[in-house]
N, C-alpha and C positions, 0 to 999 in steps of 0.2 A: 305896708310894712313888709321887708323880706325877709325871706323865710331863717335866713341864716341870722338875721336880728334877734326875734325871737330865741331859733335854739342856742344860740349863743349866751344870751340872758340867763338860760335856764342852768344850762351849763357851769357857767363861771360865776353866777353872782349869790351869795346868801338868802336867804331868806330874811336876815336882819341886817344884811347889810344897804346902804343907800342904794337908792337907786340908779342905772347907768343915766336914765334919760336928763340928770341934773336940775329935777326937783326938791331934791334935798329929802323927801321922806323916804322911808324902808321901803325897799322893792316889794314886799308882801301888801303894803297899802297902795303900791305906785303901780307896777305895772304885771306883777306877779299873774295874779288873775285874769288878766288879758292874751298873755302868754300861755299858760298853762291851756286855757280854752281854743286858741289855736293851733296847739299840738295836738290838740284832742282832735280835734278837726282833722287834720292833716294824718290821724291814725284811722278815722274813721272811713274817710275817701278812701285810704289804703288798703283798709279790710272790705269794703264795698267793692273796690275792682277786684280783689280774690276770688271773692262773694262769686261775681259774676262772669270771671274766668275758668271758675269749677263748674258753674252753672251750666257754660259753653262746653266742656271739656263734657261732662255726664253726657250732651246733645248732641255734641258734634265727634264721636272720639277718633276720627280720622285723621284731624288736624294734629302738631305736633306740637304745638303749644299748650295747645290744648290738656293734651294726652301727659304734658308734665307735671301741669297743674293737678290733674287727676291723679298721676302718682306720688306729689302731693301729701292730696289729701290722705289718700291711702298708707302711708308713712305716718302719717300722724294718729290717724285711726288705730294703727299697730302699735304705738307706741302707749296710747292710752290706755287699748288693752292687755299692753303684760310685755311687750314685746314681741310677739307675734311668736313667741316661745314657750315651748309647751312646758309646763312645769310639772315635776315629780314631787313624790314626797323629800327625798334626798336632798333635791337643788333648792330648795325654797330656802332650807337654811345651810347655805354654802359657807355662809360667814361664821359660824357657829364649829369650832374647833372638834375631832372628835375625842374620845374619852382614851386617853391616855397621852397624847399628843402635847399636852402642857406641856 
């Protein structure tokens, strides 16, 4: 099956509606599940060579592929925690109008 079959499928077709492959039953009992499990697949290979391009990048950090994939991770690490932004009492509630300001 190519790749562009699947996502295509997924893309464009219903979950209720027929199926493309011209069995006549709902894409959910036809090919829904076969699909879905192939994406799956194909995200999992994709977070696996990450995986193992951070892996390289911690090991090796002289390389420059390397070295981007590590910042990277580092961008995300930051991002998870706060924004890499130090927070005040003030700024936490920025959204929060002050008192008279209405």
């Amino acid at each position: 099956m190519n790749v562009s079959d699947y996502d295509e499928r997924l893309k464009t077709t219903g979950r209720n509606d027929l199926c493309p492959c011209g069995s006549g039953k709902k894409y959910k009992k036809c090919h829904l599940a076969e699909d879905e499990a192939a994406k799956h697949a194909e995200l999992t290979k994709a977070a696996k060579e990450r995986e193992a391009a951070l892996a390289a990048a911690e090991e090796n950090p002289e390389d420059e592929s390397a070295d981007a994939a590590l910042k990277s991770k580092k961008q995300k690490r930051d991002i998870h925690q706060g924004g890499g932004k130090a927070r005040t009492g003030k700024d936490t509630h920025s959204n929060i109008p002050r008192r008279g300001a209405v």
